[in-house]
N, C-alpha and C positions, 0 to 999 in steps of 0.2 A: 763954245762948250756949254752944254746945258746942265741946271743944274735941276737934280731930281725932284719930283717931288715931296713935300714930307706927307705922311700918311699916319700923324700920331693918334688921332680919332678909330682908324682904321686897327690901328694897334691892338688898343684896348677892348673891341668889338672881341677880337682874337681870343684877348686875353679872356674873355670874361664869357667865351663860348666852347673855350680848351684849347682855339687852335695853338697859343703858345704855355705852357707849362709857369704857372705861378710863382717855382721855383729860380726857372731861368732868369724873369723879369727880377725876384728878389738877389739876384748874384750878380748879375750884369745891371741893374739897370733898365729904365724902359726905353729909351734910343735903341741901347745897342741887342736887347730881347727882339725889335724891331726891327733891326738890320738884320738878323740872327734869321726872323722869321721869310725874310723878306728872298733873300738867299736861297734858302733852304724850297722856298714856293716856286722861282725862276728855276735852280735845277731839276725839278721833275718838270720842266715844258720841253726840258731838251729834245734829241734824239731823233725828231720827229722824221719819219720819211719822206715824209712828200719834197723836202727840203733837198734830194738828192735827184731829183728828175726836173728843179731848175735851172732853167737857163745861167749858165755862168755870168751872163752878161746882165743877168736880173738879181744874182744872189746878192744878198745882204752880207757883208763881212766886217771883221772889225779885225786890223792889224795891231799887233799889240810888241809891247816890249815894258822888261820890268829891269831896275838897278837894283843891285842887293850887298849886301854887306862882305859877300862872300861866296864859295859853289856848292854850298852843303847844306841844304834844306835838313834834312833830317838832321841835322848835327849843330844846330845853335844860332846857323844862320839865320837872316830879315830880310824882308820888303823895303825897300827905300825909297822908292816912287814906280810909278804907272805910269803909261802913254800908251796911246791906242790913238788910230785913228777909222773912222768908219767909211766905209765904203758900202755903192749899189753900186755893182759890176765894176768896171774901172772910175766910176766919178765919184770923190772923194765928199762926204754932208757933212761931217763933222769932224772932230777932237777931242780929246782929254787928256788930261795932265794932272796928277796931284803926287808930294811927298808926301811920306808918311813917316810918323815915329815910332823906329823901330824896337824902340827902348833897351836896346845893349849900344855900346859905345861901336860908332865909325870908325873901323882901322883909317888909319894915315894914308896907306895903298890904295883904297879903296875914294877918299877924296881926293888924291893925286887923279885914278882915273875918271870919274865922275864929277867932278864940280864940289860934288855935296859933304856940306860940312856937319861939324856935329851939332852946329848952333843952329841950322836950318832946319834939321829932323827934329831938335826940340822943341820946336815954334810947329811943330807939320802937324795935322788929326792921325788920330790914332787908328792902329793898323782897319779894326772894324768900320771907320768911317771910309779910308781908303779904299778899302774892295768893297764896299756896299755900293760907293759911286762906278765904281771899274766897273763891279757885273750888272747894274741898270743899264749905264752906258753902252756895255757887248750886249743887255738882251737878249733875244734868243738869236744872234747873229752866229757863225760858224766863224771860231778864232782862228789866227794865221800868225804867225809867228815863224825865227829862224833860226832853226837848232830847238826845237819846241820843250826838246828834254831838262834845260834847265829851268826854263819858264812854266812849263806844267808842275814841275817837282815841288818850282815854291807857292806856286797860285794852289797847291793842292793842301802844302803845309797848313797854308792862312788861312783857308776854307775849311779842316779841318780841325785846325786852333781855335775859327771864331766858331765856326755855327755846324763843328763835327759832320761835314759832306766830305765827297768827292768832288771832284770838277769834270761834268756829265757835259758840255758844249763839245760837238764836233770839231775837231782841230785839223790843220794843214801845217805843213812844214814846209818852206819854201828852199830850206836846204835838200830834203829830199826831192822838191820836185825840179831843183837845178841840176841833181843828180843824174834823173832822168833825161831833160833837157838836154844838158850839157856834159855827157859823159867822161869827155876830154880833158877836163879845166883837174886840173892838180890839187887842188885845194877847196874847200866852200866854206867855208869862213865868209862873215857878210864882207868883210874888205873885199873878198877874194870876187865873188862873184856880184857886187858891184862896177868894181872896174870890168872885169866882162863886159856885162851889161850897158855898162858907159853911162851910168847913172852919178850923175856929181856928189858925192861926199860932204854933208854940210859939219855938224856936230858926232861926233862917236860917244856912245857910252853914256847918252842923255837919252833916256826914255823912249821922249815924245820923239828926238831930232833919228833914233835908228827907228821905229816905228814910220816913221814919214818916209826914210829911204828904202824900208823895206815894202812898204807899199804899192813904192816907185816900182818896187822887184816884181811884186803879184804882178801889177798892169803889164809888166815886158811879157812876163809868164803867158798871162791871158793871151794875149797876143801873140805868141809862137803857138799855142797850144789852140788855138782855132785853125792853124793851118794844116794842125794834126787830127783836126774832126773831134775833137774835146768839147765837146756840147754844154754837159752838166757835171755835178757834181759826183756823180755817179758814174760817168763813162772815167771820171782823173779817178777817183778811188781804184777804178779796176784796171786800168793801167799803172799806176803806183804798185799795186798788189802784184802784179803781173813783173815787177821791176827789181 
């Protein structure tokens, strides 16, 4: 796991040229003005196209998975921790892992299925330190994720909480593309379409540990999906579309 750079020098160049608002650094602080800005400069690199004419087996991804207090981002819910792991094509470079404190109290339910207690998110950095590290980490990689609907809903909330964006990285859904794949299977739920797959099951419900099995999923993915002439990221979008 690497840990980012800091670029507090860099900061203040910003501050003192307008790129961040005088105001912000007096309300937050000059870290999290920093993080704020920093954010906000990787979402406009998104999008880019050339990024869809390559090679699957050359793309840069980063599979991710978030724990959260609850399933209602717009409704009071938190972030509780991150896991990602990075991938070129199927070979896995790196990881990430951090909690976060989410500053409302962990229902009981919620450490039953997750591990995480209320004494761990008080000791974690604060939500802004968390996703400042998560989207250096993703970079401008194309996220993956399963069931992407809850995990965009919250990583949108906290980008809009800290540093007022959207979340602009190109996203995949591996439920959807099990759909496609595997039209037969009853259920797609990660349980579901792990055993499918024959992928062993380590930790449920920890970040980093369904991140790393769902990873396992992309690779099977790629792998059926070259025998269907799935080249780039471009020929899967238009068959998804198409589906």
């Amino acid at each position: 796991m690497k840990e980012p750079a800091k670029t507090g020098s860099g900061f203040w160049r910003s501050l003192r040229s307008g790129g961040v608002p005088s105001a912000i650094a007096s309300v937050f602080g000059a870290p999290s003005a920093q993080q704020m800005a920093f954010i906000r400069s990787l979402s406009r690199e998104q999008r880019r196209t050339e990024v869809l004419h390559l090679p699957l087996n050359r793309l840069e991804t980063v599979v991710f998975d978030l724990e959260t207090t609850g399933f209602h981002a717009q409704h009071g819910d938190e972030i509780l921790s991150f896991g990602a792991v990075k991938l070129i094509g199927d070979e896995q470079v790196d990881e990430f892992y951090t909690l976060v404190n989410p500053k409302i109290a962990v229902p009981d339910n919620i450490t039953e299925l997750t591990g995480i207690t209320q004494e761990m998110t008080d000791q974690a950095p604060a939500l802004i330190d968390g996703l400042h590290d998560f989207m250096a980490f993703a970079g401008r990689s194309v996220l993956i994720a399963h069931g992407t609907g809850h995990d965009k809903a919250f990583l949108n909330a906290a980008l809009w909480k800290t540093s007022k964006i959207q979340l602009t990285h190109r996203i995949l859904d591996t439920m959807m593309i099990a759909r496609w794949l595997k039209p037969s299977l009853d259920s797609y739920g990660l349980d579901e379409v792990l055993e499918e797959a024959e992928i062993p099951v380590t930790v449920r419900h920890h970040a980093l540990e369904d991140a790393k099995m769902t990873a396992s999923l992309w690779k099977e993915y790629l792998r059926l999906m070259r025998h269907k002439q799935v080249e780039t990221l471009e020929d899967l979008y238009a068959y998804l579309c198409n589906f």
